[in-house]
Backbone as CSV, one residue per row, in Angstrom:
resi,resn,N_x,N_y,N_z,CA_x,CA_y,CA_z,C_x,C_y,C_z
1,UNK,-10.183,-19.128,-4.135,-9.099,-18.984,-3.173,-8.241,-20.240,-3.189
2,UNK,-6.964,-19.818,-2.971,-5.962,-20.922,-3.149,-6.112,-21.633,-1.856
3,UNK,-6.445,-22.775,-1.432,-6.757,-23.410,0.088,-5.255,-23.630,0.198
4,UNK,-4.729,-24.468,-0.849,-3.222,-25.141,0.083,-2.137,-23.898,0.181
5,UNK,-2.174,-22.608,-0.113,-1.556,-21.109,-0.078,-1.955,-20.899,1.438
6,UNK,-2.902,-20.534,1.625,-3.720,-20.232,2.740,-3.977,-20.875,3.935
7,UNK,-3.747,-21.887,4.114,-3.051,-23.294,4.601,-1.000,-22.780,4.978
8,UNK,-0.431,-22.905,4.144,0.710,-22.488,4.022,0.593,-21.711,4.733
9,UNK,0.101,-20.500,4.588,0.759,-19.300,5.270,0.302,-19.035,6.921
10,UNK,-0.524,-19.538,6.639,-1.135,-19.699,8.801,-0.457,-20.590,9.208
11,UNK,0.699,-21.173,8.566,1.465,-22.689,9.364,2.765,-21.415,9.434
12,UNK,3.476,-20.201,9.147,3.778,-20.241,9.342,4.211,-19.480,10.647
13,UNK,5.246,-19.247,11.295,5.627,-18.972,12.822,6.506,-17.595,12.797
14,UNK,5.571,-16.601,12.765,6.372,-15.133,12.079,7.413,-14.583,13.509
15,UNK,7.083,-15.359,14.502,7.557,-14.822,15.876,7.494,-13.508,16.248
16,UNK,6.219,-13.592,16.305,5.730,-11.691,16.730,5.813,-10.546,15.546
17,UNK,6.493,-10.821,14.587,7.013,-10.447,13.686,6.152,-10.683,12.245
18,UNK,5.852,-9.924,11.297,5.861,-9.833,9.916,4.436,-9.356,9.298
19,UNK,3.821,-9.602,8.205,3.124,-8.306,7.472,2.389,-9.547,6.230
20,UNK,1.050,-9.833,6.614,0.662,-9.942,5.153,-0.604,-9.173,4.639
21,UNK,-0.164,-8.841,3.376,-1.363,-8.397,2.477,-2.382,-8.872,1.941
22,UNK,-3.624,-9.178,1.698,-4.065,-9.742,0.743,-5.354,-8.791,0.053
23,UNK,-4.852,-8.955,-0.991,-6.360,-7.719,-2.037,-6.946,-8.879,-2.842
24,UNK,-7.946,-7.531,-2.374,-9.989,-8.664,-2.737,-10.384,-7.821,-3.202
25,UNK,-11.225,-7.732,-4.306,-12.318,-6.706,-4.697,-11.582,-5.860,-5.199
26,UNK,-10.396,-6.152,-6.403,-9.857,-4.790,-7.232,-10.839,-4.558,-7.726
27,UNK,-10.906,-3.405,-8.063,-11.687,-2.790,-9.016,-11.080,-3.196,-10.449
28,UNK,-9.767,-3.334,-10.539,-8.547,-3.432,-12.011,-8.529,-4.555,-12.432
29,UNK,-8.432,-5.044,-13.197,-8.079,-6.856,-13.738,-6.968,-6.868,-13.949
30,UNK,-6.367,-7.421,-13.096,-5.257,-7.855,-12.424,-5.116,-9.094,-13.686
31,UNK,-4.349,-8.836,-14.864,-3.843,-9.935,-15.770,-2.394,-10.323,-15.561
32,UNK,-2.151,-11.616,-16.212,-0.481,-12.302,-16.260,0.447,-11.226,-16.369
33,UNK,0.249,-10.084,-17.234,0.956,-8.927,-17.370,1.325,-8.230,-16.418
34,UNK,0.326,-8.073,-15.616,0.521,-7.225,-14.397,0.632,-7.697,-13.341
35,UNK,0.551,-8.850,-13.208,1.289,-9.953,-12.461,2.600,-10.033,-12.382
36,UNK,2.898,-10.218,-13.506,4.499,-10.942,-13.961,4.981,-9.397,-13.411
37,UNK,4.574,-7.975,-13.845,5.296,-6.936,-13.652,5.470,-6.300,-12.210
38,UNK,4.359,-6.953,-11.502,4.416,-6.914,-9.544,5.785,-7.590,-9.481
39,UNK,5.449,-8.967,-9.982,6.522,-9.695,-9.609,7.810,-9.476,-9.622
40,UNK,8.418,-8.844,-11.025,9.605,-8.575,-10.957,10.190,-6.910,-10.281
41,UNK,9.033,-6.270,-9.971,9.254,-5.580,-8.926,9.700,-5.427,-7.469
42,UNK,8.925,-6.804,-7.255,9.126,-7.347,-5.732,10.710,-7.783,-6.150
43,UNK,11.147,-8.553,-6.815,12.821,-9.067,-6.964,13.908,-7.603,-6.909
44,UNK,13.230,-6.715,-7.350,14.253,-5.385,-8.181,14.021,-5.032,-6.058
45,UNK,13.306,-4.813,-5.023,13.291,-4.397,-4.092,13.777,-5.171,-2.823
46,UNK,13.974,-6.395,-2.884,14.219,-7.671,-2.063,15.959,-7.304,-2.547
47,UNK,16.753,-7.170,-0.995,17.844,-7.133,-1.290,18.469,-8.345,-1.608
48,UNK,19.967,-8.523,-2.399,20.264,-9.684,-2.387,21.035,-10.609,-1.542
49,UNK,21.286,-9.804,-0.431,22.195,-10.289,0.904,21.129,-11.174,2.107
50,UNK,19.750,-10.561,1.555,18.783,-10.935,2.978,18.216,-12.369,2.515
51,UNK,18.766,-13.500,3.152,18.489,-14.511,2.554,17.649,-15.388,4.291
52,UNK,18.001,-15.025,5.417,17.137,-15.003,6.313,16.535,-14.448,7.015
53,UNK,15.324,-15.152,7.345,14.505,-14.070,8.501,13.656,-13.207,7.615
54,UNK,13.719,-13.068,6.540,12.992,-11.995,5.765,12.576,-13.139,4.252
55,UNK,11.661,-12.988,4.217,10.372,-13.642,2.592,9.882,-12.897,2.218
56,UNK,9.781,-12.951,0.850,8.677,-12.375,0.608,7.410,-13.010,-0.859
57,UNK,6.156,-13.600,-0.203,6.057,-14.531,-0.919,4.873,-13.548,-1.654
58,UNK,4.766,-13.992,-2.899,3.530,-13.797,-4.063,2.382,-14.995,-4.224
59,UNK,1.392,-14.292,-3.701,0.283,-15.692,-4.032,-0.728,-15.567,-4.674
60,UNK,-1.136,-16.250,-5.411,-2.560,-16.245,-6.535,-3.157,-17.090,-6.318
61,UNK,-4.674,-17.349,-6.939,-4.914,-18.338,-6.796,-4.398,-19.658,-7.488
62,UNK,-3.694,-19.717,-8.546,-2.843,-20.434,-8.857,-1.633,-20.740,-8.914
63,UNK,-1.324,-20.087,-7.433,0.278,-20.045,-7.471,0.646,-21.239,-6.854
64,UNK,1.444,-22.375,-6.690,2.086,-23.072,-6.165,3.224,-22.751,-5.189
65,UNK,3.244,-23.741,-4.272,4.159,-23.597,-2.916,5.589,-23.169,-3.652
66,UNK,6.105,-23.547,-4.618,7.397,-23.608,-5.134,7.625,-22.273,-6.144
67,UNK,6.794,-21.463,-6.620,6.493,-20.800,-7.571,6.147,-19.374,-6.577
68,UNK,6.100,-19.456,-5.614,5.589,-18.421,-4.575,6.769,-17.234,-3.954
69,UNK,7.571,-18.045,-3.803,8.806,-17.476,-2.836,9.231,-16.150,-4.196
70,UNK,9.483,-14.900,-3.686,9.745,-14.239,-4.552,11.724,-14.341,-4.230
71,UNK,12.689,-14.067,-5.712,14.090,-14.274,-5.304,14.675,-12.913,-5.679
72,UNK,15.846,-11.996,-4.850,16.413,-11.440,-5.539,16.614,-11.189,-6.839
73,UNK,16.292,-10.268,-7.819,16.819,-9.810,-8.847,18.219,-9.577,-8.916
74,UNK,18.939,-9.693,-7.622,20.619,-9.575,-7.595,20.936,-8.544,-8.364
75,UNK,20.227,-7.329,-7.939,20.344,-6.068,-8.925,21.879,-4.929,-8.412
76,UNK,22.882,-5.104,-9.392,24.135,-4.662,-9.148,24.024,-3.070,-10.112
77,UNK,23.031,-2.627,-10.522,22.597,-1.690,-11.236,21.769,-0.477,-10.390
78,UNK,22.784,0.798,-9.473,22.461,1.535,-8.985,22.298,2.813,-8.672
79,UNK,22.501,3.871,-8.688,22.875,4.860,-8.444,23.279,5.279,-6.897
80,UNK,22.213,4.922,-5.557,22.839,4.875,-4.465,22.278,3.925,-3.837
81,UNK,23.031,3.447,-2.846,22.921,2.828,-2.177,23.097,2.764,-0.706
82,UNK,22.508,1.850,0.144,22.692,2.188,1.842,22.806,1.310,2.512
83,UNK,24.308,1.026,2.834,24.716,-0.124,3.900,24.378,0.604,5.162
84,UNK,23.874,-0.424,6.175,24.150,-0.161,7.805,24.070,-1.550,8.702
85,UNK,24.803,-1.578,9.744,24.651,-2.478,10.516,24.743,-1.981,12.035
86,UNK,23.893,-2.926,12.825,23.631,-1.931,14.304,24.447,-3.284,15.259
87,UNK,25.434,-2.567,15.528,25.673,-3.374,16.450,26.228,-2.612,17.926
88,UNK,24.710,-3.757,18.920,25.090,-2.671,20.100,23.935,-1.685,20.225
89,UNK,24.844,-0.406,20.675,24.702,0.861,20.574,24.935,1.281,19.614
90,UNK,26.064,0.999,18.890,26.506,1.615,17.752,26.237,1.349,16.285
91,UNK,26.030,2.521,15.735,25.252,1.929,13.870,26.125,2.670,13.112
92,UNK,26.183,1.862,11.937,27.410,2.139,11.338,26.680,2.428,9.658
93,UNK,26.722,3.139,9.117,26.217,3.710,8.084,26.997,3.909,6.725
94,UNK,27.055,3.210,5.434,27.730,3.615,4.132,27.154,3.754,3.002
95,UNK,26.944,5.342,2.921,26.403,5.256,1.718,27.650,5.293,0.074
96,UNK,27.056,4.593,-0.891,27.633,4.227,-2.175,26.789,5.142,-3.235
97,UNK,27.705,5.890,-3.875,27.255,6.584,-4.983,28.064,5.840,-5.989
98,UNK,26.989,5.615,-7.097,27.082,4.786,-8.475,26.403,5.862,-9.335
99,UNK,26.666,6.863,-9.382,25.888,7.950,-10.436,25.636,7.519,-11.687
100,UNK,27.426,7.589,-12.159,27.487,7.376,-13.614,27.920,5.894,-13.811
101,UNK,27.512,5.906,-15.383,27.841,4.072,-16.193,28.312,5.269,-16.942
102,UNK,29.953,5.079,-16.644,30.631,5.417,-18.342,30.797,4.400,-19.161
103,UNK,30.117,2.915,-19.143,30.765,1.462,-19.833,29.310,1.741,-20.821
Protein backbone atom coordinates (compact mmCIF):
# COMPACT_ATOMS: atom_id res chain seq x y z
CA UNK A 1 0.00 0.00 0.00
CA UNK A 2 1.05 3.39 -1.01
CA UNK A 3 1.28 5.15 2.75
CA UNK A 4 2.12 8.75 1.40
CA UNK A 5 -1.27 8.23 -1.30
CA UNK A 6 -3.27 7.23 1.60
CA UNK A 7 -2.01 9.87 3.77
CA UNK A 8 -2.90 12.29 0.86
CA UNK A 9 -6.18 11.41 0.44
CA UNK A 10 -7.62 11.48 4.20
CA UNK A 11 -5.96 15.12 4.30
CA UNK A 12 -8.26 15.87 1.97
CA UNK A 13 -11.58 18.18 2.86
CA UNK A 14 -14.34 16.77 0.35
CA UNK A 15 -16.97 19.09 2.24
CA UNK A 16 -19.69 16.58 2.64
CA UNK A 17 -19.11 15.84 -0.77
CA UNK A 18 -17.24 13.14 -3.03
CA UNK A 19 -16.61 9.29 -3.80
CA UNK A 20 -13.58 7.12 -3.36
CA UNK A 21 -12.95 3.74 -4.72
CA UNK A 22 -10.44 1.48 -3.85
CA UNK A 23 -10.09 -2.37 -5.32
CA UNK A 24 -8.37 -5.14 -3.34
CA UNK A 25 -8.43 -8.66 -4.18
CA UNK A 26 -8.87 -8.55 -8.17
CA UNK A 27 -9.15 -11.61 -9.19
CA UNK A 28 -7.39 -10.01 -12.87
CA UNK A 29 -3.72 -8.79 -12.98
CA UNK A 30 -4.13 -5.56 -13.27
CA UNK A 31 -0.74 -4.84 -15.63
CA UNK A 32 0.91 -1.28 -16.96
CA UNK A 33 -1.37 -2.08 -19.94
CA UNK A 34 -4.38 -2.00 -18.26
CA UNK A 35 -3.45 0.61 -16.23
CA UNK A 36 -2.28 3.02 -18.75
CA UNK A 37 -5.79 2.00 -20.61
CA UNK A 38 -8.05 2.92 -17.19
CA UNK A 39 -6.12 5.82 -17.33
CA UNK A 40 -6.72 7.26 -20.52
CA UNK A 41 -10.23 6.45 -20.08
CA UNK A 42 -10.65 8.41 -17.03
CA UNK A 43 -9.14 11.65 -19.34
CA UNK A 44 -11.60 10.67 -22.51
CA UNK A 45 -14.61 11.09 -19.45
CA UNK A 46 -13.32 14.10 -17.23
CA UNK A 47 -14.76 17.07 -18.99
CA UNK A 48 -12.46 19.71 -20.13
CA UNK A 49 -14.19 22.84 -18.67
CA UNK A 50 -14.34 21.22 -14.97
CA UNK A 51 -11.19 22.41 -13.66
CA UNK A 52 -12.77 23.04 -10.01
CA UNK A 53 -14.37 21.39 -7.31
CA UNK A 54 -14.21 18.16 -9.22
CA UNK A 55 -10.64 15.53 -9.29
CA UNK A 56 -10.24 12.82 -10.24
CA UNK A 57 -7.23 11.07 -8.94
CA UNK A 58 -5.59 7.46 -10.01
CA UNK A 59 -3.59 5.71 -7.35
CA UNK A 60 -1.26 2.68 -7.26
CA UNK A 61 0.93 1.62 -5.25
CA UNK A 62 3.48 3.40 -7.06
CA UNK A 63 1.88 6.28 -8.04
CA UNK A 64 3.26 9.60 -6.93
CA UNK A 65 1.48 12.79 -5.61
CA UNK A 66 2.27 14.50 -9.05
CA UNK A 67 1.58 11.56 -11.39
CA UNK A 68 -1.92 10.97 -9.70
CA UNK A 69 -4.19 13.82 -10.70
CA UNK A 70 -5.92 12.45 -13.77
CA UNK A 71 -6.14 15.64 -16.79
CA UNK A 72 -8.63 16.15 -19.44
CA UNK A 73 -8.07 14.43 -22.68
CA UNK A 74 -9.58 17.87 -24.08
CA UNK A 75 -11.57 15.56 -26.28
CA UNK A 76 -13.15 17.89 -29.20
CA UNK A 77 -14.08 14.50 -30.99
CA UNK A 78 -17.94 13.85 -30.61
CA UNK A 79 -20.98 12.92 -31.81
CA UNK A 80 -23.29 14.47 -28.97
CA UNK A 81 -23.00 16.36 -26.56
CA UNK A 82 -24.78 18.06 -23.32
CA UNK A 83 -24.44 21.53 -22.09
CA UNK A 84 -26.59 22.65 -18.98
CA UNK A 85 -26.39 25.17 -16.41
CA UNK A 86 -28.87 25.61 -13.35
CA UNK A 87 -29.27 28.75 -12.42
CA UNK A 88 -31.86 29.42 -9.78
CA UNK A 89 -34.90 27.73 -10.64
CA UNK A 90 -34.15 27.71 -13.99
CA UNK A 91 -31.95 25.02 -16.15
CA UNK A 92 -30.99 25.65 -19.28
CA UNK A 93 -30.17 22.70 -21.53
CA UNK A 94 -28.04 22.38 -25.18
CA UNK A 95 -27.74 19.62 -26.79
CA UNK A 96 -24.85 19.51 -29.85
CA UNK A 97 -25.05 17.04 -32.57
CA UNK A 98 -21.56 16.31 -34.23
CA UNK A 99 -22.76 13.16 -36.21
CA UNK A 100 -20.71 13.43 -39.16
CA UNK A 101 -16.62 14.16 -39.86
CA UNK A 102 -16.89 14.94 -43.54
CA UNK A 103 -12.88 16.21 -43.08
Amino acid sequence: MNAEMASYVKSFNYGGTGTVFCLEGLHDTWDDKTMARLRNHLENLLPPDVTEGFKILFLHDTTSRDGAEIISANVDSFDYKIDFQIKGDDLDIQILRNEFDFW
